[in-house]
C-alpha positions in Angstrom: 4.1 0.0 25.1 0.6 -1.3 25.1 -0.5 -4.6 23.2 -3.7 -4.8 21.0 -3.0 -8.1 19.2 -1.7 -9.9 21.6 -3.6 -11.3 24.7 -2.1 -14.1 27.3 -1.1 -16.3 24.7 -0.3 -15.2 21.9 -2.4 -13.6 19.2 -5.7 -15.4 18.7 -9.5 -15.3 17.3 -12.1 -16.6 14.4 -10.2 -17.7 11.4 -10.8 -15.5 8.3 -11.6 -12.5 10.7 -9.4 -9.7 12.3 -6.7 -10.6 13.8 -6.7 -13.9 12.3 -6.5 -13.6 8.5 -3.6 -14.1 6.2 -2.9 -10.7 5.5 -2.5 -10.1 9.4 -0.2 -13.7 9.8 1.6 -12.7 7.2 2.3 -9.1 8.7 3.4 -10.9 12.0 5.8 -13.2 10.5 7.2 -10.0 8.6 7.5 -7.6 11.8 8.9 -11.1 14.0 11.2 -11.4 11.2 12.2 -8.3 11.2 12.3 -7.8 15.1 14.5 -11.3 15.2 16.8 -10.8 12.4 19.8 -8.5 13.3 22.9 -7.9 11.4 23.7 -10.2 8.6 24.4 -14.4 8.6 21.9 -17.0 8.2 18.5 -16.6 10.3 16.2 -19.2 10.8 12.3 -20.1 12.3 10.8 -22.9 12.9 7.0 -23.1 12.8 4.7 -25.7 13.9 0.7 -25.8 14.0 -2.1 -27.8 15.0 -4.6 -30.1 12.9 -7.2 -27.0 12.1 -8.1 -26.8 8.7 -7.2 -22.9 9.3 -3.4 -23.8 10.0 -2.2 -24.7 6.2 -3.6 -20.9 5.5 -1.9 -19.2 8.0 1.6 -21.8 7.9 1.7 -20.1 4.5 0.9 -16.7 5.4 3.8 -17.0 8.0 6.0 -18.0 5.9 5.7 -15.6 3.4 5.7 -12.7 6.1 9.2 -14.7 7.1 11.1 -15.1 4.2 10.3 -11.6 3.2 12.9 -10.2 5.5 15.3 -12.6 5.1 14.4 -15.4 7.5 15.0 -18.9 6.6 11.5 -21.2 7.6 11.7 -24.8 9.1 8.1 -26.3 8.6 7.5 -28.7 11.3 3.9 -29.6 10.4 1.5 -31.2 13.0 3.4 -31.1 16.5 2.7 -30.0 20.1 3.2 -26.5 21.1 5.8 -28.0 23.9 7.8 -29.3 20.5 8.3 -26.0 18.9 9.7 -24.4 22.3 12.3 -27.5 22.6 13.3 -27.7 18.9 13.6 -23.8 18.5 16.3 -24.1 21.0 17.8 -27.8 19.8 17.8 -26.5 16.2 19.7 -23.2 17.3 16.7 -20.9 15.8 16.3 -17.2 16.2 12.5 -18.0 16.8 9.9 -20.2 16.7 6.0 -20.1 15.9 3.1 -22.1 17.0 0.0 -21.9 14.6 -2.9 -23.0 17.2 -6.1 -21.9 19.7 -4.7 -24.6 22.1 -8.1 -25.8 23.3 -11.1 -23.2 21.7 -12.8 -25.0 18.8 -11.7 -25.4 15.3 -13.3 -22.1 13.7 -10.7 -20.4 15.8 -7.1 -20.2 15.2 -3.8 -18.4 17.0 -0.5 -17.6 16.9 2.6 -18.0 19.7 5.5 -17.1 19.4 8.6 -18.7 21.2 12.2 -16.6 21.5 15.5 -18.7 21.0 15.8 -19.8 24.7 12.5 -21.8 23.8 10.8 -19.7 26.0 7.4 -17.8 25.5 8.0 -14.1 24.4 7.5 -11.4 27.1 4.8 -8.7 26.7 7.7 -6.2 26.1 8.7 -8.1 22.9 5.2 -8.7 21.8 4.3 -5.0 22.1 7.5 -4.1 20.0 6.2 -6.5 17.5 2.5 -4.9 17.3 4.6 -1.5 16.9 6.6 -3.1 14.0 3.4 -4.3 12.4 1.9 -0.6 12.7 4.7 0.8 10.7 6.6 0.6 8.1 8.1 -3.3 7.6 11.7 -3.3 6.3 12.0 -6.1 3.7 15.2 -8.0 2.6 17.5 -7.5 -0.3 15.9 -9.8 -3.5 19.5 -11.5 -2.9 18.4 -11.8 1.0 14.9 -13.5 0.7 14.8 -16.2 3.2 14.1 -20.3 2.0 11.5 -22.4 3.7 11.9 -26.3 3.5 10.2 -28.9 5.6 11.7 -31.3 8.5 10.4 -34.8 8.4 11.4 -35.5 11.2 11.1 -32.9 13.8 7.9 -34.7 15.7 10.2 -37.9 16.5 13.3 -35.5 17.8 10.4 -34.1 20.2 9.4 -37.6 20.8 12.8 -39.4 21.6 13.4 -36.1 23.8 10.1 -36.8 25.9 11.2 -40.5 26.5 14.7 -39.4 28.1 12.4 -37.6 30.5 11.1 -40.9 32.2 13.1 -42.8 34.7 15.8 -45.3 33.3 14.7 -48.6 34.3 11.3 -48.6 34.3 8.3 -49.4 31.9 4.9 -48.9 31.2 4.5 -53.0 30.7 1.3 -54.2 32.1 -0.7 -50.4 32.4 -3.8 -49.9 30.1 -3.9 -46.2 28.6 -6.3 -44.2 27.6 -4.6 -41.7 25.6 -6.8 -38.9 24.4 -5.3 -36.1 22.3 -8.4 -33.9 21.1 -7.7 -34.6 17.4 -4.9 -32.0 18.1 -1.1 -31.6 17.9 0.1 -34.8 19.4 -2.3 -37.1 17.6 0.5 -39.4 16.6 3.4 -38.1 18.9 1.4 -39.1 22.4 0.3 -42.3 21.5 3.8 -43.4 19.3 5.8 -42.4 22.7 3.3 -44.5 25.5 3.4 -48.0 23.0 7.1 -47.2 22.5 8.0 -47.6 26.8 5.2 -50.6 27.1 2.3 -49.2 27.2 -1.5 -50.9 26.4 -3.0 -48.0 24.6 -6.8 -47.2 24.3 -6.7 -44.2 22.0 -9.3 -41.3 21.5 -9.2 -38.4 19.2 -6.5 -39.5 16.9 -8.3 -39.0 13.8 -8.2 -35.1 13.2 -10.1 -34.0 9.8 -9.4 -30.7 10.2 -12.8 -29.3 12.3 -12.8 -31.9 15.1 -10.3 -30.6 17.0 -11.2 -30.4 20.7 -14.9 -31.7 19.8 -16.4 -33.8 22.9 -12.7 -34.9 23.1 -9.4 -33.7 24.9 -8.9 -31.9 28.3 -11.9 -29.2 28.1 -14.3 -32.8 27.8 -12.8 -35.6 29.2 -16.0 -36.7 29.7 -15.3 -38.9 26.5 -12.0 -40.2 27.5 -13.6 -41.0 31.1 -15.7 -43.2 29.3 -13.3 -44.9 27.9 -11.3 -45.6 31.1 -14.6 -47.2 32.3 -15.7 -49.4 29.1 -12.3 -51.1 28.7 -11.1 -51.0 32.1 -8.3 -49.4 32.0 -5.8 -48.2 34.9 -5.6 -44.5 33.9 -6.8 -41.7 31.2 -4.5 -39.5 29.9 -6.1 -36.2 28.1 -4.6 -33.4 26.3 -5.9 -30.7 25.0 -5.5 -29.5 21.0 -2.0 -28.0 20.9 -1.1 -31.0 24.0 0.1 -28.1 26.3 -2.2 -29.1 29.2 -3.5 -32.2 30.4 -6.1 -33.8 32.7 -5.7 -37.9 34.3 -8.3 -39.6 34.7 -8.1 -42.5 37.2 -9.7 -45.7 36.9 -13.7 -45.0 37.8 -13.2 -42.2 35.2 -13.2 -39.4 38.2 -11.2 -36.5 36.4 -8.2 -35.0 38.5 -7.0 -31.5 37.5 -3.8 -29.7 37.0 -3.4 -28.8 41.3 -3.6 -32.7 42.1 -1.2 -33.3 39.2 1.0 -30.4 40.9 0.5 -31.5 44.7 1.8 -35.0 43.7 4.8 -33.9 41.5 5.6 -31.1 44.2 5.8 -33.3 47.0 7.9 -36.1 45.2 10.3 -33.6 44.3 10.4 -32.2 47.6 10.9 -35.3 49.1 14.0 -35.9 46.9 15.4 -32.4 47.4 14.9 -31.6 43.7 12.2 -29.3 44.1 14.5 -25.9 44.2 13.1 -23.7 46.9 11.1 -25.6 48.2 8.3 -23.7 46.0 5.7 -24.5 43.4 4.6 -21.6 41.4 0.7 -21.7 40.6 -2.2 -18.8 39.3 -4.7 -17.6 41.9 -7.1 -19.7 40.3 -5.2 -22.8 41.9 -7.3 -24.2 45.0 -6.7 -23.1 48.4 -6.7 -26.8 49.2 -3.1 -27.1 47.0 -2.3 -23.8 49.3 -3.2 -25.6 52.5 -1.5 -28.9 51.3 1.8 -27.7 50.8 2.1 -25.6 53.8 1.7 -28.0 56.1 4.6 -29.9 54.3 6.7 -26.3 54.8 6.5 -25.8 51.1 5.7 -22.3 49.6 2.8 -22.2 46.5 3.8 -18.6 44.8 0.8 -16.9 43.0 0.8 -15.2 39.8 -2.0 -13.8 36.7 -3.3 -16.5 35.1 -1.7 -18.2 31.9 0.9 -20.1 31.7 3.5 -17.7 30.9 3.3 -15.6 34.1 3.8 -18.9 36.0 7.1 -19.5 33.6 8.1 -16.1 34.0 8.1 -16.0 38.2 9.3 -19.9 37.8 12.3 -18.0 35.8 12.6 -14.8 38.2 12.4 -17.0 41.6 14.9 -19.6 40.2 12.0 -22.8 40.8 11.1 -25.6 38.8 7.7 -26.4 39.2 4.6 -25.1 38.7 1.6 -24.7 36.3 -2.0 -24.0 36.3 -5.2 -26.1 37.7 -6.5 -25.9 33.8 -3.8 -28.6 33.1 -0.3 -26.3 31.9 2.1 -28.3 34.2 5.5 -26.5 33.5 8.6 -28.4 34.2 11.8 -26.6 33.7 14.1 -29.4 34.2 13.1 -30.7 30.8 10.9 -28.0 29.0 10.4 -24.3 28.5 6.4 -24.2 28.6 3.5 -26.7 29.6 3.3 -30.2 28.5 0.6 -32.5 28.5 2.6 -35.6 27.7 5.8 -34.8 30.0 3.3 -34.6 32.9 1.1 -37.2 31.7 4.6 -39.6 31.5 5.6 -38.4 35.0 2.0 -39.1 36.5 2.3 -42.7 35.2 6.2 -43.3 36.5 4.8 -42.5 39.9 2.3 -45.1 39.5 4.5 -48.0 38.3 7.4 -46.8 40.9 4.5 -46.7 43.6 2.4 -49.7 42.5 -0.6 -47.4 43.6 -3.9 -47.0 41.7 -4.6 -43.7 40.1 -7.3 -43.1 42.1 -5.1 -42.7 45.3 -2.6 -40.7 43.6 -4.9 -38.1 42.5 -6.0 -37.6 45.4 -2.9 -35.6 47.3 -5.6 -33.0 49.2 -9.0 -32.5 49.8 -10.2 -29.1 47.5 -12.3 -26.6 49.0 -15.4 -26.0 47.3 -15.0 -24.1 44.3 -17.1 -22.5 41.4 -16.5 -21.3 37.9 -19.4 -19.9 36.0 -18.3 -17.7 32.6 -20.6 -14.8 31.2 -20.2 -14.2 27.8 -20.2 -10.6 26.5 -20.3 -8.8 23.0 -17.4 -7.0 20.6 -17.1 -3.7 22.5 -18.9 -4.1 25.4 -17.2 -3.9 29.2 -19.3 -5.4 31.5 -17.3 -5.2 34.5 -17.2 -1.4 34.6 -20.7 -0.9 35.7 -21.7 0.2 38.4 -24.6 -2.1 39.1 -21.5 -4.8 38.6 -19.3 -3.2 40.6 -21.3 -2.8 43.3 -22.8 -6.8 43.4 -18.8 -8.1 43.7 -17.9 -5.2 46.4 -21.0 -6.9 48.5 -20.2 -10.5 47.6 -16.5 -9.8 48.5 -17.9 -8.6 52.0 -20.1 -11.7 52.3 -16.8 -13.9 51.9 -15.0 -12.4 54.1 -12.9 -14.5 56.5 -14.8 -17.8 54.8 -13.5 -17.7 51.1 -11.8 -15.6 48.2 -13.4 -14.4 44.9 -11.7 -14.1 41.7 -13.2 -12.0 39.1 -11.3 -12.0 35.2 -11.7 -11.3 31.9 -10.2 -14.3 29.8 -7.3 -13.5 27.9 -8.3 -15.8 25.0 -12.3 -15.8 24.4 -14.7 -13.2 25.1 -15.6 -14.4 28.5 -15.8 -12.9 32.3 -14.7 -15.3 34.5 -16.2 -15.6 38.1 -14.5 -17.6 40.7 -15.5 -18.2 44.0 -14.2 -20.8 47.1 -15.8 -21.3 50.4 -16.5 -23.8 53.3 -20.3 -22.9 52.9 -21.6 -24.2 49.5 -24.9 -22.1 49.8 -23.3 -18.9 50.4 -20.5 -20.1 47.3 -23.2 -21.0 44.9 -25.5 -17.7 45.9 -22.4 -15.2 45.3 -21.2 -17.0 41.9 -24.9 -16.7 40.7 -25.5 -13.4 42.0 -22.6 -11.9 40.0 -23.1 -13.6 37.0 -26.9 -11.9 37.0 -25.2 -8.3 37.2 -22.7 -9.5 34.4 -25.3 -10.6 32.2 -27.8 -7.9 32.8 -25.2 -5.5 31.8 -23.9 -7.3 28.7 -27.5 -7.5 27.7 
């Protein structure tokens, strides 16, 4: 079966417009509902969103769409998407929803869903969703209608979960900590868990009003948080994005590291205390072919996969490993968690530097990347770009250009209307002149 609604993560767009309206949430929660709830007994959700003013809408819509075949609703409020995968398995649910757009700004809005291993929901479940909500919905008894109450305290289970995570016996006393969470999920969860093991917090974009989520804050503009490290001196930035799923550090001059430094130095730790199972990282082809490079000459393997987050859990799953994640800042750890999290990796980055005692500028800096370009072309409702000819032609030629001096990586994203055009290569020129050449053919032919 083929999916419409959903793309790489989840079902997402503009609030108030197709697919994300309440009339459409409210058919999603119905056909999950109806695609999780088997047989008789008590059934249950739990649903967490973000701080967009969209969410209380679409919370609503949800759980309306739940109840109405008999599910019963846990209302999380305000938590990370990484919370909802952890507490849908800790609180034994049948499934659990995230209400978010992870880092896209605050007119857009989406929804995850997570099955009750905690674990992201694979395309074949998804499609048989969008089938459910094409048909006909079965609805519960009037005796069967689901109940929907909140939990106060689901945010600080997450939290006290996330502190087990770091090593016994040591603290964040005497590190200053630029936390910044985008005015997102983990507003109060990020910050509450760094001053709770020691930590001298700086924090930025902790003061969501619902429409400045991910505004000149988080990991898609750490420019801000940078700043911060700077002004006030502190050791290391930490920045999330809105849902706290991905995260970039920022050492102390305010140079941003990405997600394959944040891998390389995790990888190699684990390697080096035989906890990194075979001895394999699992990464998208986005990932540099410096991180490649790096861990082969330490006889470690990087496995490639699609990007999103999900196809790296999926082969992390399939191949039996532990680590891996994406260079946009999804580090996925499945020791501890079932998807990426910003504050995991962000607490795991900071243990290495008080076990170390080394600056964050020297642990960012595991291997030296080879020059690398992302330009995006944006394209109109309908339109297919890539299958021109004039397009097709301009990345066969630039392909042949690279050959035996770099790799190109053409996409469309998953989440926003946007081509995506990658290239690496020794020769900066000839990487800057292929990027831009392509993007020309894109935008000619999206007008």
């Amino acid at each position: 079966m083929t999916r419409k609604l959903f793309g790489t993560d989840g079902v997402r767009g503009r609030a108030n417009s197709h697919p994300m309206t309440a009339e459409m949430a409210l058919k999603l929660g119905a056909a999950a509902g109806r695609y999780f709830r088997r047989g008789h007994g008590a059934h249950r959700v739990v649903i967490g969103k973000d701080t967009r003013l969209s969410g209380y809408m679409l919370e609503n819509a949800m759980t309306a769409g739940l109840t109405s075949t008999g599910m019963n609703v846990l209302l999380l409020g305000p938590v990370p998407t990484p919370a909802v995968g952890y507490l849908t398995r800790s609180m034994r649910a049948d499934l659990g929803v995230m209400i978010s757009a992870s880092h896209n700004p605050h007119q857009d809005n989406g929804i995850k869903f997570f099955g009750p291993d905690g674990f992201k929901l694979s395309d074949e479940a998804e499609a048989e969703i969008e089938a459910i909500v094409a048909g006909e919905i079965g609805l519960a008894l009037p005796e069967e209608i689901g109940r929907a109450r909140r939990i106060e305290d689901g945010r600080g289970r997450y939290q006290e979960f996330v502190k087990t995570t770091f090593p016994p016996g040591l603290t964040l006393e005497g590190l200053k900590v630029v936390i910044d969470c985008a005015n997102g999920a983990a507003y109060k969860a990020a910050p509450e868990v760094l001053w709770e093991l020691g930590a001298t917090l700086i924090p930025v974009g902790v003061s969501p009003n619902g429409t400045n989520i991910n505004d000149r804050v988080g990991s898609t503009h750490p420019q801000t948080a940078a700043e911060a490290v700077v002004a006030h001196g502190a050791h290391v930035g930490i920045s999330l994005d809105g849902d706290a799923d991905r995260v970039m550090i920022l050492d102390e001059t305010g140079a941003v590291a990405d997600g394959d430094q944040i891998m390389a130095l995790l990888a190699a730790r684990w390697a080096d205390e035989g906890k990194l199972k075979g001895g394999t990282l699992v990464a998208t082809v986005m990932s540099n072919l410096g991180l490649e490079r790096f861990l082969g000459a330490k006889g470690l393997h990087l496995e490639r996969t699609a990007v999103g987050d999900r196809y790296v859990v999926e082969a992390m799953r399939r191949g039996g490993w532990n680590l891996g994640g994406e260079q946009s800042g999804h580090i996925v750890m499945t020791d501890y968690a079932t998807t990426g999290d910003g504050l995991l990796a962000g607490l795991h980055f900071l243990a290495e530097m008080v076990r170390t005692g080394k600056k964050a500028s020297v642990l960012v800096r595991q291997f030296e990347t080879v020059p690398q370009l992302l330009k995006n072309v944006r394209y109109g409702e309908g339109q297919r770009p890539l299958d021109h000819d004039t397009v097709k032609a301009t990345i066969a030629a630039s392909e042949a250009r690279l050959t035996g001096k770099g790799r190109l990586l053409i996409r469309k994203s998953g989440t926003e209307p946007l081509i995506r055009v990658m290239a690496e290569c020794e020769d900066r020129g000839l990487l800057a002149e292929v990027v831009d050449e392509i993007v020309f053919a894109v935008q000619k032919a999206a007008g």
